[in-house]
N, CA and C atoms as an extended XYZ file, in Angstrom:
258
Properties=species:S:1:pos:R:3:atomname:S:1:resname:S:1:resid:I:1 pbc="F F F"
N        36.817       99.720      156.399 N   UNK     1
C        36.389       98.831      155.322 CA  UNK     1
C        35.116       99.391      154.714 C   UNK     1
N        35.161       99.373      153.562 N   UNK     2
C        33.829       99.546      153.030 CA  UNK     2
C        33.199       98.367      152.746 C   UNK     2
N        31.628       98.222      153.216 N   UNK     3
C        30.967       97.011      152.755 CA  UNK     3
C        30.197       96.648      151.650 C   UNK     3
N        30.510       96.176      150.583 N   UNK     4
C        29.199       96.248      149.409 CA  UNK     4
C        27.496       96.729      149.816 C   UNK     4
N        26.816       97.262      149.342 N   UNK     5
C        25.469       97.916      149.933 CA  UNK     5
C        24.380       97.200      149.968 C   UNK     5
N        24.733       95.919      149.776 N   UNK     6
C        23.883       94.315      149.824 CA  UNK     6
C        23.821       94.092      151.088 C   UNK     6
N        25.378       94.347      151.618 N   UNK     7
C        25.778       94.163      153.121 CA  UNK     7
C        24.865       94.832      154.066 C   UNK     7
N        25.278       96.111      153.427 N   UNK     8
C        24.797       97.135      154.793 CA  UNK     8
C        23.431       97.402      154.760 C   UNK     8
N        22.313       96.748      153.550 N   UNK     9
C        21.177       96.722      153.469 CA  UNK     9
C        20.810       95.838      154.785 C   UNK     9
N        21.485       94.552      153.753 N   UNK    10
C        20.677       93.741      154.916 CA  UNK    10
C        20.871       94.150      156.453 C   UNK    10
N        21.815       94.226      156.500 N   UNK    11
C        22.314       94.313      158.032 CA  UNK    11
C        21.658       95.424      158.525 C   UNK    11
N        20.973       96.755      157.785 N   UNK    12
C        20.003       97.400      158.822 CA  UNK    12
C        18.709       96.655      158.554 C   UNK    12
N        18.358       96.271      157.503 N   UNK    13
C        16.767       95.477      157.909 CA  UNK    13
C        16.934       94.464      158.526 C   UNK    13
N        17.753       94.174      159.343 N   UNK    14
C        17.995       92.892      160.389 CA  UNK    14
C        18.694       93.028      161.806 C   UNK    14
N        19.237       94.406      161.239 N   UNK    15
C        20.129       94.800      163.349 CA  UNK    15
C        19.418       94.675      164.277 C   UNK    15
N        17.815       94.271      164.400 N   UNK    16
C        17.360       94.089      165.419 CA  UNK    16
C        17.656       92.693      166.042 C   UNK    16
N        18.149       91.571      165.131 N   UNK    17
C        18.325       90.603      165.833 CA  UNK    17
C        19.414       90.824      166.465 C   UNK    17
N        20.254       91.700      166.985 N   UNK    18
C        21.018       91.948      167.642 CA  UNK    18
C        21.423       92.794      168.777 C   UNK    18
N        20.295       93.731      167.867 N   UNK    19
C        20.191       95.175      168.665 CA  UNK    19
C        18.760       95.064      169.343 C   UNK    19
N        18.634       95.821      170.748 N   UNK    20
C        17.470       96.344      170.997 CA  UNK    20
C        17.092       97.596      170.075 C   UNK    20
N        18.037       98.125      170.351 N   UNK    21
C        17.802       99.697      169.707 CA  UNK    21
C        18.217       99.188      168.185 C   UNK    21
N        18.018      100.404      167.503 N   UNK    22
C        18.292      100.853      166.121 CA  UNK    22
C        19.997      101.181      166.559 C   UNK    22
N        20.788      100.480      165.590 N   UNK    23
C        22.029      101.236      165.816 CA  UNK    23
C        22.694      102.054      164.689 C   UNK    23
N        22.041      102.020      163.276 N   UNK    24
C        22.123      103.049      162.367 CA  UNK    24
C        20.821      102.979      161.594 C   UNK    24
N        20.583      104.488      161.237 N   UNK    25
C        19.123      104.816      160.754 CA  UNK    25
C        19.225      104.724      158.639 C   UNK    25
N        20.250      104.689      158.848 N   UNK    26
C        21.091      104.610      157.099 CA  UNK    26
C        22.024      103.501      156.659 C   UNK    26
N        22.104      103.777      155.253 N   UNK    27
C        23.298      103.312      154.280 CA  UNK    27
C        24.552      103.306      155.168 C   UNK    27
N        25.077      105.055      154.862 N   UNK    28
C        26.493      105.767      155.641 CA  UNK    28
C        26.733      105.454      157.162 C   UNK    28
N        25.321      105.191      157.749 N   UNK    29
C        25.561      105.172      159.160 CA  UNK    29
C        25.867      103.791      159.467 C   UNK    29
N        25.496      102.745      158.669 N   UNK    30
C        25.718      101.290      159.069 CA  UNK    30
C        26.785      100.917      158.930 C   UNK    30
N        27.265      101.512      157.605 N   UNK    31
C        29.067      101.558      157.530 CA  UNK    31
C        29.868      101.828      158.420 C   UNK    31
N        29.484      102.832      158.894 N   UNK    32
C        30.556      103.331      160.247 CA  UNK    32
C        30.403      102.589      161.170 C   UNK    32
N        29.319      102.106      161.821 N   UNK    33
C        29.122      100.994      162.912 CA  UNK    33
C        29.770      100.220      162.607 C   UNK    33
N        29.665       99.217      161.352 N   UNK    34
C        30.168       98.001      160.916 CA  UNK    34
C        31.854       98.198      161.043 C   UNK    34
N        32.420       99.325      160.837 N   UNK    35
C        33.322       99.444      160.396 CA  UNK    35
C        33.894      100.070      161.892 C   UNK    35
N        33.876      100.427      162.968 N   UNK    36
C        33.621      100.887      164.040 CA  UNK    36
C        33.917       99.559      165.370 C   UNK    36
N        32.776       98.468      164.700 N   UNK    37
C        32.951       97.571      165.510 CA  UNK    37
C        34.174       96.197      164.773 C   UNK    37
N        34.173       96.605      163.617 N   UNK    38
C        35.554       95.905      163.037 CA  UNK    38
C        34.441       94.676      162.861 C   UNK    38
N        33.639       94.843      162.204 N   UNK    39
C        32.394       93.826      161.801 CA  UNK    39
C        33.389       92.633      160.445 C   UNK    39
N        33.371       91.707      160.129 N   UNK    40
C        34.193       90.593      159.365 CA  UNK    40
C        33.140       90.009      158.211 C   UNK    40
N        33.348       89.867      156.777 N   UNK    41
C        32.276       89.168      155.991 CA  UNK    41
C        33.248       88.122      155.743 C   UNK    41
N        32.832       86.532      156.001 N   UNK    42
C        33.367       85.820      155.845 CA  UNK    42
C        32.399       84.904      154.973 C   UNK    42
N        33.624       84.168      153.875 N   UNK    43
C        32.755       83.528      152.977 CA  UNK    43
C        31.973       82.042      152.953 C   UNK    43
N        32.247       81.224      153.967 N   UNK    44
C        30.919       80.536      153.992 CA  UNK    44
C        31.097       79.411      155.824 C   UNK    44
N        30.373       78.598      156.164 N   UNK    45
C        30.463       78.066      157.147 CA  UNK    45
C        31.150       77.691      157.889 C   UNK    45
N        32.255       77.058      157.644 N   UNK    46
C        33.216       76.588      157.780 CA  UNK    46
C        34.045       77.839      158.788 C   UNK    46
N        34.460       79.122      157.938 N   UNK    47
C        35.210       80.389      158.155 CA  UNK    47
C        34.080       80.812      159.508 C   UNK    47
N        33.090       80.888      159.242 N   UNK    48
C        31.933       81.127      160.426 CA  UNK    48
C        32.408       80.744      161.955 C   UNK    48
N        32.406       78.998      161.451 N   UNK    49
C        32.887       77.907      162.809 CA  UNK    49
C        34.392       78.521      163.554 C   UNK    49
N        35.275       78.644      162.756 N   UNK    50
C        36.670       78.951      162.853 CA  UNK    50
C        36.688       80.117      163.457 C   UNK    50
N        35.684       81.344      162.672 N   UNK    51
C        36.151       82.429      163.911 CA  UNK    51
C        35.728       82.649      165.116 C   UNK    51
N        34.299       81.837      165.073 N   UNK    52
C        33.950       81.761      166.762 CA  UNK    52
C        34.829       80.683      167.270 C   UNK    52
N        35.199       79.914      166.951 N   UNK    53
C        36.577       79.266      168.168 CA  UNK    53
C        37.991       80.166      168.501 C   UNK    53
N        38.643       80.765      166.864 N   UNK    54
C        39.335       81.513      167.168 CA  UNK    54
C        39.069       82.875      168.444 C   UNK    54
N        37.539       82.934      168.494 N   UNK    55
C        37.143       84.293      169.722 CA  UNK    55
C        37.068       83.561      171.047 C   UNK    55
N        37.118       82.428      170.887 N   UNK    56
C        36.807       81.688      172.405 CA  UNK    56
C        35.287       80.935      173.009 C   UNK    56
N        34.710       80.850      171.487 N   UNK    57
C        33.442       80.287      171.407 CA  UNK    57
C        33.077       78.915      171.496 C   UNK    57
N        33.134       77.919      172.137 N   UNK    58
C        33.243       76.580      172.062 CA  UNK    58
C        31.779       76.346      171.236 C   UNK    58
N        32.413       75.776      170.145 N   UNK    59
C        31.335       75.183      168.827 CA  UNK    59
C        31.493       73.998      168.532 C   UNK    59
N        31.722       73.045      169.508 N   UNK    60
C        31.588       71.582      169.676 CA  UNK    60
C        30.297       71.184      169.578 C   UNK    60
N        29.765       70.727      169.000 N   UNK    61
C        28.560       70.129      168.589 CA  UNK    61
C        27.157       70.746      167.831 C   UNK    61
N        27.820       72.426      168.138 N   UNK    62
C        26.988       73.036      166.899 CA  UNK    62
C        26.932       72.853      165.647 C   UNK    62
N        25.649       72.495      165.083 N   UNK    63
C        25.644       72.150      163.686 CA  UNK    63
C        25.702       73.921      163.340 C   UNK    63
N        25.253       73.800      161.815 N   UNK    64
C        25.443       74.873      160.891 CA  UNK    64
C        24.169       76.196      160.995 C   UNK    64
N        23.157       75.181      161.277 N   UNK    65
C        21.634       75.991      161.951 CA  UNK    65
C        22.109       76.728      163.082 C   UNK    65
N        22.519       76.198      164.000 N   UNK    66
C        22.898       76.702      165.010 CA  UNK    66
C        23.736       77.755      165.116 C   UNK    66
N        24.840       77.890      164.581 N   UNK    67
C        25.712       78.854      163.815 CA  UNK    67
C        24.782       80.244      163.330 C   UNK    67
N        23.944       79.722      162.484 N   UNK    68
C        23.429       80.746      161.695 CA  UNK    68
C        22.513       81.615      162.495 C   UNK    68
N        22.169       80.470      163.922 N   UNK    69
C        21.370       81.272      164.290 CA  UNK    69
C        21.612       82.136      165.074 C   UNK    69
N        22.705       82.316      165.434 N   UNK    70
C        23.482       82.934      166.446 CA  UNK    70
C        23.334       84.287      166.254 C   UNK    70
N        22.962       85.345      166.462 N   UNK    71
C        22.402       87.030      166.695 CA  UNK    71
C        23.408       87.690      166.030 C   UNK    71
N        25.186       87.396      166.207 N   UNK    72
C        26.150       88.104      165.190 CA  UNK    72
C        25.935       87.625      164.356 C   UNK    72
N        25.455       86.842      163.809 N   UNK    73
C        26.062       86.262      162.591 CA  UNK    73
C        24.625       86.640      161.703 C   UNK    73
N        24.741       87.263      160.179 N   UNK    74
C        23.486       87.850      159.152 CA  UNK    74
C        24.013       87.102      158.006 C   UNK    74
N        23.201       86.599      157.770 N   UNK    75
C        23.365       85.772      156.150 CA  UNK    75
C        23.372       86.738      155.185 C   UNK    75
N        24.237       86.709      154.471 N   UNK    76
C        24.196       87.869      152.873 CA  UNK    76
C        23.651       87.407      151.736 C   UNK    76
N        23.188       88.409      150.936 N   UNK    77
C        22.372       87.614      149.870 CA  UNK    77
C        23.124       87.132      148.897 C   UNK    77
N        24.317       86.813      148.945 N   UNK    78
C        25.350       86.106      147.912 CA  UNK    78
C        25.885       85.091      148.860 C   UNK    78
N        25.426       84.708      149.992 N   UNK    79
C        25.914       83.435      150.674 CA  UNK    79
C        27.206       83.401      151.304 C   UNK    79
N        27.252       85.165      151.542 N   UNK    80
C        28.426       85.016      152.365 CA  UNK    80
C        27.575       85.153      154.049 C   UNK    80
N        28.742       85.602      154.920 N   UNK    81
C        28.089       85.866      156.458 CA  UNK    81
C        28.926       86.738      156.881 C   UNK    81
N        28.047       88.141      157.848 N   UNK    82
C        28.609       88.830      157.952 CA  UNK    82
C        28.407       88.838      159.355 C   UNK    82
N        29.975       89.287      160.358 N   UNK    83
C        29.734       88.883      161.635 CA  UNK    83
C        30.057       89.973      162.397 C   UNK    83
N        29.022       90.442      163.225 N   UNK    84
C        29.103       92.012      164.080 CA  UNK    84
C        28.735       91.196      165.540 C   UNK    84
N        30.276       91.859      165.851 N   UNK    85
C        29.866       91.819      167.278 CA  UNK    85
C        29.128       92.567      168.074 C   UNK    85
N        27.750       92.292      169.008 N   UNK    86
C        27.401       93.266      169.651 CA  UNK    86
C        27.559       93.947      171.080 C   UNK    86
């Protein structure tokens, strides 16, 4: 998949909430990770909730904060969410 470069911006000025380490030093390199780990941009909360149950995530009583705050999950600057597993 290729990710729009909004994506893969944010997602390296933010892989630390996920990562200890740096896991790409670039543009090209975040792509391949993202794309590597079969990373998902889903378009708004709801789709968020759904795929962590569909993974086996019990999200019974998590509100939407909670969701967001969760380490896979990076808010995009068009209000989508992009979800890398780590």
């Amino acid at each position: 998949m290729n990710y729009k470069k909004e994506y893969l911006e944010t997602f390296l000025k933010n892989q630390s909430q996920l990562f200890d380490e740096p896991v790409a030093a670039n543009i090209e390199e975040a792509d391949e990770f993202l794309d590597e780990c079969m990373a998902v941009v889903l378009d708004n909360m709801k789709q968020v909730k759904n795929y962590f149950k569909e993974n086996g995530t019990d999200t019974s009583g998590m509100t939407e904060d909670d969701l967001r705050s969760e380490a896979e999950v990076f808010e995009l600057p068009d209000g989508k969410f992009l979800i890398v597993e780590g």
